[in-house]
N, C-alpha and C positions, 0 to 999 in steps of 0.2 A: 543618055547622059545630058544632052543640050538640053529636053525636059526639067530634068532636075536642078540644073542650073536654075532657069527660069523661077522655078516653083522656089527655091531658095532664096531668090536676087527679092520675089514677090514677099513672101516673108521676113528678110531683113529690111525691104523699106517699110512695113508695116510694120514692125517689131521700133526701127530707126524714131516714124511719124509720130508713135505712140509715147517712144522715151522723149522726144521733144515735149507734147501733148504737156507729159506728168509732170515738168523740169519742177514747175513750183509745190508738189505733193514733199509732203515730209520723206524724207531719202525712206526709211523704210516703208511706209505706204507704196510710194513708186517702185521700190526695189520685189514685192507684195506683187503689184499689180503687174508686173513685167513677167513676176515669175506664173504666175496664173497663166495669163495668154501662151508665154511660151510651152507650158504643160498642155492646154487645151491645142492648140496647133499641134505638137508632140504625139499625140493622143490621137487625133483625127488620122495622121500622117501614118501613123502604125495601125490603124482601119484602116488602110487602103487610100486614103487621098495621098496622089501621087502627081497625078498630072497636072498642069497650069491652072487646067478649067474647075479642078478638084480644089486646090489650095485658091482662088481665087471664090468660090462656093463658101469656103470655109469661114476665110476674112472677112465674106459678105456677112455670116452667121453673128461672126462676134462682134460686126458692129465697128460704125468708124473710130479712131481715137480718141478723137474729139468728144464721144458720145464716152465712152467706156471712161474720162477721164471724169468728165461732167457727173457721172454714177458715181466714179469714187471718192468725189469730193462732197457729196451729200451731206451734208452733218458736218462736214469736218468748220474750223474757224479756218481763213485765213489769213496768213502771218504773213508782215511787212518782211522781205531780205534786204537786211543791213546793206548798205552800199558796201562797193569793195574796198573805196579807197574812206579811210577818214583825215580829218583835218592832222594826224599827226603823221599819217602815211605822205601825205601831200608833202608835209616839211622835209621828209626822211628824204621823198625821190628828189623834190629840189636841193636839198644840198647835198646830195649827190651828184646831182647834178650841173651846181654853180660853182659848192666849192673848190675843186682844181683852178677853176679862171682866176679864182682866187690867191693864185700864188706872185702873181707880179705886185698886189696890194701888200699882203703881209702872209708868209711862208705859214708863219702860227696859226694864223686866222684862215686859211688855208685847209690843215690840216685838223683844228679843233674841228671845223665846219662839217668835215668827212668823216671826221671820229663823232662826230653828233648825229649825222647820216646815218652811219653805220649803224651804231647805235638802236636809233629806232628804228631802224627795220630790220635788226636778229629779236627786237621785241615785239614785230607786229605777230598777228596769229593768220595776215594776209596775204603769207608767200610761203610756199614750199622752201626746205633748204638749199636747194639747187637755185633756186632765184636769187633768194639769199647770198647766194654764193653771186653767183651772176653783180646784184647789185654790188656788192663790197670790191669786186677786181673792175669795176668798169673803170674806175680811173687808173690803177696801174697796166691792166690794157690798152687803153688808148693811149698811156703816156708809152709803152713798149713799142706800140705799133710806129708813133712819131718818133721814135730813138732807131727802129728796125730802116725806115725810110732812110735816117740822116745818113747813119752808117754805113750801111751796104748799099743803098745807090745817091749818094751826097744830092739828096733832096734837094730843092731850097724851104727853107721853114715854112714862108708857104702853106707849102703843101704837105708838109711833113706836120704843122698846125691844124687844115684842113682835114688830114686823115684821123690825128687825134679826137677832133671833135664830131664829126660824124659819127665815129667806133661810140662815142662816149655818149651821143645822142641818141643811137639806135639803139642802145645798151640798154639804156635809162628808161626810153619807150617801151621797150618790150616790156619790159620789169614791170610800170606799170601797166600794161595792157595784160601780164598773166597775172595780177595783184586778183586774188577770189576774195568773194564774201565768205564768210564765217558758215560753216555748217549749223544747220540747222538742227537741233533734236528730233527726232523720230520718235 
């Protein structure tokens, strides 16, 4: 059992290095070349390599990542990946993220800011809906979270301000840090 452990743990970092390797291959190319290895490994495996020293033989056979990657990019051009973020993504998460502080200035100016926020990013093509989601509640979460403090343990604002903006800065971070580039065509 602890054998096959091994010999498993040995082909998913290999299988792991390999999808690293491809990340810049056109998704179906990669998706291609993963499925190959994984058949040839497959293949061997039900021949009889079983043991550590068996699947470590194997891996030797097919060659390191780096190599297997460098063959299947042969011929191919390659394509520049769009940044994640563009200059309209950039506006979306800061006024998201400015405009809430915005309401001791002007409630309107305020709320247009976050409705403009909003806005473009249920139109970028750089966030899943769930992010999506995520960025549009980060100020009325943080504003709950500072109402949650005042209420049930009479805060001083403070820190009931503090908790706000933390919620609402780690929010905003994440949002942009899972912001993806655009898929590629295959």
């Amino acid at each position: 059992m602890s054998m096959e452990l091994d010999s498993d743990r040995l082909v998913d970092a290999y299988l792991n290095e390999l999808a690293t390797e491809a990340a810049e291959l056109p998704a179906g190319r990669r998706d291609e070349l993963l499925a190959d290895m994984k058949a040839h490994i497959a293949e061997a495996r039900a021949g009889g390599a079983t043991s550590e020293d068996e699947i470590r033989e194997v891996l030797r056979r097919l060659g390191r990542p780096s190599e297997i990657v460098a063959a299947a990019t042969d011929g191919l051009v390659r394509v520049e990946v769009p940044p994640r973020l563009r200059p309209r993504d950039f506006v979306a998460v800061g006024l998201l993220l400015v405009a809430p502080y915005l309401l001791s200035f002007s409630g309107l100016v305020a709320v247009i800011g976050w409705g403009i926020g909003v806005g473009l990013l249920w139109t970028s093509n750089r966030w899943t809906v769930v992010w999506k989601l995520v960025g549009t509640l980060t100020w009325p979460i943080g504003y709950a979270a500072a109402l949650f403090l005042d209420a049930f343990f009479q805060a001083p604002i403070w820190l009931s301000l503090l908790a706000d903006t933390v919620i609402t800065i780690g929010l905003i971070t994440a949002l942009a840090l899972n912001a993806r580039a655009p898929r590629q065509a295959s």
